[in-house]
C-alpha positions as CSV (number, residue, x, y, z in Angstrom):
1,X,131.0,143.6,86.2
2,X,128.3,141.1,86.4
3,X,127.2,141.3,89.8
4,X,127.0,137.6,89.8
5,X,128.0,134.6,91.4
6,X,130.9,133.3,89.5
7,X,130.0,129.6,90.4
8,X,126.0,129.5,90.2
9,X,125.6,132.9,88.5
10,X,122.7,133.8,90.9
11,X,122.4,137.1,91.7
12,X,123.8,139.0,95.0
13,X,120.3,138.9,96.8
14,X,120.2,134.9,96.5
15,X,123.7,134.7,98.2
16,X,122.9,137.1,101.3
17,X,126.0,139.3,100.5
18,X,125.3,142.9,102.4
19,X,125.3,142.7,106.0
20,X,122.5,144.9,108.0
21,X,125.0,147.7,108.2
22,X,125.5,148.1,104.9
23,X,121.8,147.6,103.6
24,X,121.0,151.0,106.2
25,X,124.2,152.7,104.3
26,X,122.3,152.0,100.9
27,X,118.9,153.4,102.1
28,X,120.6,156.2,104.0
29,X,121.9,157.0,101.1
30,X,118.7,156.5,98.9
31,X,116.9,159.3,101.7
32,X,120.1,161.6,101.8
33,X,118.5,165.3,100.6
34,X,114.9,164.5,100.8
35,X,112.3,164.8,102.6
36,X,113.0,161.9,104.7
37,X,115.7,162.7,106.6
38,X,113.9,162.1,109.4
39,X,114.7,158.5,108.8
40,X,118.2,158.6,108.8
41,X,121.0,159.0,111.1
42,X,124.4,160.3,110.0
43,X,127.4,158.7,112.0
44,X,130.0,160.6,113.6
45,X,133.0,159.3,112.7
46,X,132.3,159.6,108.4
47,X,129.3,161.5,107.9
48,X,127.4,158.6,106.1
49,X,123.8,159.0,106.3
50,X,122.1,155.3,108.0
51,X,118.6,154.6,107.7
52,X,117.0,154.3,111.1
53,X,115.2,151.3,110.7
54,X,111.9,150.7,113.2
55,X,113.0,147.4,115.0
56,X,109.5,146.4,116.9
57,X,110.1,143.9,119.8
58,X,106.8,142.6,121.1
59,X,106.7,140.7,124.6
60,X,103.8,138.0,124.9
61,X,103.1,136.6,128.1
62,X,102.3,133.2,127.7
63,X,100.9,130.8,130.3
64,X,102.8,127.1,131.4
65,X,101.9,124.4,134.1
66,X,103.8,126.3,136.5
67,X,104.3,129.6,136.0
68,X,104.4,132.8,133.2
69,X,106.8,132.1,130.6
70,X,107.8,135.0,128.7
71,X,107.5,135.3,124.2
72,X,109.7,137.8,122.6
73,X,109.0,138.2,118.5
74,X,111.3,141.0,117.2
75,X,110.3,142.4,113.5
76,X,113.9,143.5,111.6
77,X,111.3,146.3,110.4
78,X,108.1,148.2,111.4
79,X,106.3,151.0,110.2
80,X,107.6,154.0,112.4
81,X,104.2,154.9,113.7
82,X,103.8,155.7,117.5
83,X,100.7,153.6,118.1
84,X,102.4,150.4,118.5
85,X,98.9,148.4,118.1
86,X,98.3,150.1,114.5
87,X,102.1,148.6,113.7
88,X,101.3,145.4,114.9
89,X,97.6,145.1,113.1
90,X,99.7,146.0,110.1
91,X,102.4,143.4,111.0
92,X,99.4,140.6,110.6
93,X,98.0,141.8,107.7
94,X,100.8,140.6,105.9
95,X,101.2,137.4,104.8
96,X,103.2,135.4,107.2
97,X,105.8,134.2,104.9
98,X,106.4,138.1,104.6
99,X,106.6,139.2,108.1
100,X,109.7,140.6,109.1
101,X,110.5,138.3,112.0
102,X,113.8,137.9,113.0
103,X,115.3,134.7,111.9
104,X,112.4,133.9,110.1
105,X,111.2,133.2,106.4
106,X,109.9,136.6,105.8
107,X,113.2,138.2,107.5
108,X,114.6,136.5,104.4
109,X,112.2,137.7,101.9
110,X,112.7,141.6,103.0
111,X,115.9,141.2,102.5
112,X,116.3,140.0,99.4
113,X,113.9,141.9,98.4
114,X,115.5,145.3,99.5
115,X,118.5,144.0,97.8
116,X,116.2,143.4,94.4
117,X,113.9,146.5,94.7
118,X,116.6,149.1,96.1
119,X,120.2,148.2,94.2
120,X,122.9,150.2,95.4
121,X,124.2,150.6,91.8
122,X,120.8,153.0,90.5
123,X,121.6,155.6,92.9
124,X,125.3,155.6,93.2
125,X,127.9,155.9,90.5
126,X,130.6,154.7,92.2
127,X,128.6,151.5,92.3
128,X,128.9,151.5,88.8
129,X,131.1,150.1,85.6
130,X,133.3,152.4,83.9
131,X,130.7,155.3,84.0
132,X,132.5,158.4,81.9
133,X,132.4,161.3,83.5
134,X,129.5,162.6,81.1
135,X,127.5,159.7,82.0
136,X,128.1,159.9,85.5
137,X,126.7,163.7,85.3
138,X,123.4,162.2,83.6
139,X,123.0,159.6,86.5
140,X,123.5,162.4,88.9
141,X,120.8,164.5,87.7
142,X,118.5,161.3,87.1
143,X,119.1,160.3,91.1
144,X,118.1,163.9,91.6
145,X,115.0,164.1,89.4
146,X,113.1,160.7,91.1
147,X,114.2,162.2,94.6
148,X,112.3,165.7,93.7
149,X,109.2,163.9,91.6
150,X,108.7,159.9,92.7
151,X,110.6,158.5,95.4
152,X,108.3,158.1,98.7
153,X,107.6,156.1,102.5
154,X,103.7,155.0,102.8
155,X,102.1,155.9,105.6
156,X,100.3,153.9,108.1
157,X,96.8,155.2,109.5
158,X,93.3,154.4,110.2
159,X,91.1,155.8,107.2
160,X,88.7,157.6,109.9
161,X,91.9,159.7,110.9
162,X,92.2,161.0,107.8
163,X,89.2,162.5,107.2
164,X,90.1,165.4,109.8
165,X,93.1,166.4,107.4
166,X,92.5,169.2,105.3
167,X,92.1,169.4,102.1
168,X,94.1,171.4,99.3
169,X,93.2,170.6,95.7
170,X,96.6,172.3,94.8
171,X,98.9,170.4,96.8
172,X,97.3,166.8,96.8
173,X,100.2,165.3,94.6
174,X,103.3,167.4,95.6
175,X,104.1,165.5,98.4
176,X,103.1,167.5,101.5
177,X,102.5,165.6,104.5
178,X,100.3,168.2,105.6
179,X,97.8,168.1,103.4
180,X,95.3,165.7,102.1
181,X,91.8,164.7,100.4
182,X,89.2,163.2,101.9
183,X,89.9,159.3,101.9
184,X,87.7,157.0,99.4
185,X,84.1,158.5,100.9
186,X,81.9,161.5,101.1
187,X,81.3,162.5,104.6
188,X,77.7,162.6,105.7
189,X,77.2,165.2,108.6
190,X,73.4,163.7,109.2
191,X,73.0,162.6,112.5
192,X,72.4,159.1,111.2
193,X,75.0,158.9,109.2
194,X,76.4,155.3,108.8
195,X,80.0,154.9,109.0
196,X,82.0,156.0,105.3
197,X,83.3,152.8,103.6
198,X,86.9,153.0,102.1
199,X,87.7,150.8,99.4
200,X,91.6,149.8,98.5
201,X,93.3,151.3,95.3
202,X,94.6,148.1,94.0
203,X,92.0,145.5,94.8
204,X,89.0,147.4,94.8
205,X,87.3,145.5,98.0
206,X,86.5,148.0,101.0
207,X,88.6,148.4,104.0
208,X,87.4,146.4,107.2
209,X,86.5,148.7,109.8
210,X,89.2,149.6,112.3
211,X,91.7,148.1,110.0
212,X,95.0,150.1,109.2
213,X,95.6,151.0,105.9
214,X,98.7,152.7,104.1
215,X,98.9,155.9,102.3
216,X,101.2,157.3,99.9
217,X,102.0,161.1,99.6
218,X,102.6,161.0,96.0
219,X,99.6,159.4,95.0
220,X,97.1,162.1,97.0
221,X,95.8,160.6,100.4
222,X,92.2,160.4,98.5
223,X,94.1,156.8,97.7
224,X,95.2,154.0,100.6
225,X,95.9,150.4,99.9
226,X,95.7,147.2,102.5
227,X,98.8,146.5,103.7
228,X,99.4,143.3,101.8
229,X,98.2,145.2,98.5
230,X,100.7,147.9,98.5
231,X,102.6,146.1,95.8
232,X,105.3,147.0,92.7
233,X,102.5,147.5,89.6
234,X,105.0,145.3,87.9
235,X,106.5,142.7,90.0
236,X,103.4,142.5,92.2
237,X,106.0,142.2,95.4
238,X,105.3,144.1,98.8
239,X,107.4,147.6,98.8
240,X,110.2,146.9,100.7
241,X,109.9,149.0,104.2
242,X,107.4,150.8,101.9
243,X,109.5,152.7,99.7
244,X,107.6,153.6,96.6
245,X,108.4,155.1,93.3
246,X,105.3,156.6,92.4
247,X,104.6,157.1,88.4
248,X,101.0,157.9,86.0
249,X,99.3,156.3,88.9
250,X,101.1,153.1,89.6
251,X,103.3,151.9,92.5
252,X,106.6,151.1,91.4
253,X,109.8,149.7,93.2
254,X,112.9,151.2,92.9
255,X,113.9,148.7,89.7
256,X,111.4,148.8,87.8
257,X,110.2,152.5,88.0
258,X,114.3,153.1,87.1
259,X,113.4,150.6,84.2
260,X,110.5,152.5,82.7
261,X,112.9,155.2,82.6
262,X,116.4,153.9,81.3
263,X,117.5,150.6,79.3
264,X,118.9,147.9,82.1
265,X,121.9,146.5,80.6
266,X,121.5,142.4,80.9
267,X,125.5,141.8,81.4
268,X,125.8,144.0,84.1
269,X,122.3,144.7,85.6
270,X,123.0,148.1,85.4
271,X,121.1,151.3,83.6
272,X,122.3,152.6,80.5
273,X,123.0,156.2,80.5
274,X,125.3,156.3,77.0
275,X,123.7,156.8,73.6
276,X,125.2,154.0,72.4
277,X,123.8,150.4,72.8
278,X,123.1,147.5,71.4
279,X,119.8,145.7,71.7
280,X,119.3,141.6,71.4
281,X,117.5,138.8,72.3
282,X,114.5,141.2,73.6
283,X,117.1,143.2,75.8
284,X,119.5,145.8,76.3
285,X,123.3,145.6,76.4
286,X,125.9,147.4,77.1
287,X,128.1,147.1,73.8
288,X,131.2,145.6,75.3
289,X,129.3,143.3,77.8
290,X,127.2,141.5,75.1
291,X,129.7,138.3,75.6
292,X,129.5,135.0,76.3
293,X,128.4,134.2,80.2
294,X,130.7,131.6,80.3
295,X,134.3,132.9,79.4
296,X,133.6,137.1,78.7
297,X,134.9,137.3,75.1
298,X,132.6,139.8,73.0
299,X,129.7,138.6,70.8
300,X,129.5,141.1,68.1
301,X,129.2,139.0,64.6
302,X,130.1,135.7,66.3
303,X,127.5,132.4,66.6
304,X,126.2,132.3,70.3
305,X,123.5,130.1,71.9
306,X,121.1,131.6,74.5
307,X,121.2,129.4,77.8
308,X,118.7,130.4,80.6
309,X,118.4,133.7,78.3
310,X,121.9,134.3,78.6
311,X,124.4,134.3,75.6
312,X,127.1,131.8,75.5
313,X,129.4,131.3,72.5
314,X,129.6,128.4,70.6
315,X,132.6,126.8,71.7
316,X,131.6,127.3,75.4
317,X,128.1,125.9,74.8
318,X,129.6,122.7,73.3
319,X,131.6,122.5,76.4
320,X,129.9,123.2,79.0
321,X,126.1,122.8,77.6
322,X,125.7,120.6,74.7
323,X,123.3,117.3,74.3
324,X,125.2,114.3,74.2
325,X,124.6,112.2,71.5
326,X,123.8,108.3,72.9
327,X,124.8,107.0,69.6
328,X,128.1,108.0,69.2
329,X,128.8,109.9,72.9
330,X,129.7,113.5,71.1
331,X,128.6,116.8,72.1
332,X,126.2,117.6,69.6
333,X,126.9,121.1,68.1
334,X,124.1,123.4,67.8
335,X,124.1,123.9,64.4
336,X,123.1,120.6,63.6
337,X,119.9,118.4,63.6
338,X,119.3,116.0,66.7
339,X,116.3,113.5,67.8
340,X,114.8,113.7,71.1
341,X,113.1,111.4,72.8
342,X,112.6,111.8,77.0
343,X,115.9,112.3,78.4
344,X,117.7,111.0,75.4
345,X,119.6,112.7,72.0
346,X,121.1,111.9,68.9
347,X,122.2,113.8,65.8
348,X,119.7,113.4,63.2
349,X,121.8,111.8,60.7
350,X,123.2,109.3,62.7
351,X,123.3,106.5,59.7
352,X,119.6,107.6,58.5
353,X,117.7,110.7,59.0
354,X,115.3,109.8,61.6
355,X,113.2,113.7,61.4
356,X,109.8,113.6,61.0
357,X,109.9,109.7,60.9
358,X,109.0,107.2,63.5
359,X,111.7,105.0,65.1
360,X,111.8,102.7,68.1
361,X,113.5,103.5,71.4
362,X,115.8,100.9,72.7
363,X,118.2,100.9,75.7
364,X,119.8,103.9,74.5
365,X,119.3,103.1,70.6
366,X,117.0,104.1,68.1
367,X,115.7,101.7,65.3
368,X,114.0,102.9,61.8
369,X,111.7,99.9,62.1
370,X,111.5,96.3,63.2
371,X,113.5,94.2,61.0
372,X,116.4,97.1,61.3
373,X,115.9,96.4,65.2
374,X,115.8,92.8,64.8
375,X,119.1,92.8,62.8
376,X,121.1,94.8,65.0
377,X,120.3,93.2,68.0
378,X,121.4,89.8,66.8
């Protein structure tokens, strides 16, 4: 139920688990009975809605001694604009770590990152654990409800394009491609009139001009944001394919506008939609998977040690995580005092109570004072 590695217990997204196909059967899914249809593709043979990704493929010409050699970059994504120079001004407004390219870097980071942003298991209750049929209902309508009033693609434009849209003070925030604000400026119609400057929603600095920026429906298109600052409000990470969750004026991904919503159980990464759960350690559990992340057996009313901010019981902790003591080579339980100095341990009351006192360190030994050093060592 973890969602884990069992060996490393890293997450899915570390371990590159879903294959392309399934990543589009995830997002398919996340678009199926919204307004973004348009970006999805159901197959013949099951019905399954697949995201229709943009894949851009650029063709350089590049000159050699001799004669033209040709250079093919293809981006795993792109914004699905027609105007393939706006897509490929956005492309290098990225950072280049980020960029999409195929068998690069950033081809690595969208994909973990649609893995991390977008989980299969907030939108689909058969991803889930043991849902009952009640909470399975609630997920349902919850899935419905940020479809209807958050979920959304940003838009790539030029800001001067906007200001042709019109304008509908009613309909600014319901989503409606069709209508819009005037972007960031007032419009002077003086002859003069020096070009409007557009400044971005997140970092404040203007908008170079002739630079593409991205829009969000949600937000009102009186808003636009650089390319690299269209960001989570929480994890500060670029939207994945731009897919926003937008809520009181912040950008969200898909986690964490589902976690200012729900609990997140820490056992199983999943939300929480029954009324009973327990809280501990700053987080939220499911009541039968607060247990130990070594060997699964329940917590409640038992001594456990928190390793990497994950419970572990006692017995499993002196097993698999305990100090060694370099005076006598036990595991030192966790209940009990030890001394550390660099790499090394001891329990406190190895012969005397070294805490709080000085002591020499000596090839693996620890001495009260001098004379006690000088005596042992002879």
């Amino acid at each position: 139920f973890r969602k884990i590695c069992r060996n490393c217990k890293c997450g899915q997204e570390e371990h590159d688990v879903l294959t392309s196909n399934e990543e589009d059967r995830k997002v398919g899914k996340l678009f199926e009975d919204t307004k973004y249809t348009t970006l999805i593709a159901k197959l013949k043979n099951d019905g399954i809605p697949m995201y229709k990704r943009n894949v851009m493929i650029l063709t350089n010409p590049v000159p050699a001694k001799k004669n033209i050699s040709i250079n093919t970059v293809t981006y795993e994504w792109a914004p699905p604009v027609q105007n393939q120079t706006l897509a490929r001004q956005y492309m290098q407004m990225l950072p280049k770590e980020k960029q999409p390219v195929a068998g690069s870097e950033g081809a690595q980071y969208r994909k973990k990152q649609l893995a991390k942003q977008l989980p299969a298991h907030d939108q689909d209750p058969s991803k889930c654990h043991e849902l009952s049929p009640n909470e399975v209902k609630q997920m349902e309508q919850f899935v419905k409800k940020y479809k209807n009033e958050a979920l959304g693609v940003g838009d790539v434009k030029l800001p001067g394009e906007m200001e042709t849209r019109p304008t509908d003070k009613n309909n600014v925030n319901n989503g409606d491609r069709s209508t819009s604000a005037a972007v960031g400026a007032m419009e002077d119609k003086s002859p003069d009139r020096k070009a409007p400057q557009y400044s971005c929603y997140r970092c404040k600095l203007n908008m170079k001009e002739g630079d593409p920026a991205v829009y969000a429906e949600r937000a009102g298109y009186d808003k636009l944001w650089h390319p690299a600052c269209f960001v989570c409000c929480t994890c500060s990470e670029l939207l994945v394919d731009m897919i926003y969750f937008w809520k009181n004026g912040n950008l969200y991904c898909g986690r964490h506008y589902c976690d200012s919503e729900k609990p997140r159980c820490a056992g199983c990464d999943e939300l929480i939609f029954s009324n009973e759960y327990t809280q501990a350690e700053g987080q939220n559990w499911h009541l039968k998977h607060f247990c130990c992340f070594d060997c699964d057996c329940v917590l409640a009313g038992e001594i456990y040690v928190m390793v990497n901010d994950k419970p572990v019981c006692k017995p499993c902790y002196v097993k698999n995580h305990a100090a060694i003591c370099q005076g006598c080579h036990n595991a030192i339980d966790p209940e009990v005092q030890r001394v550390t100095y660099n790499n090394f341990n001891w329990h406190a009351t190895q012969d005397k109570c070294l805490i709080g006192q000085k002591f020499m360190p000596v090839e693996g030994m620890v001495f009260c004072s001098v004379e006690c050093k000088k005596k042992m060592m002879s």
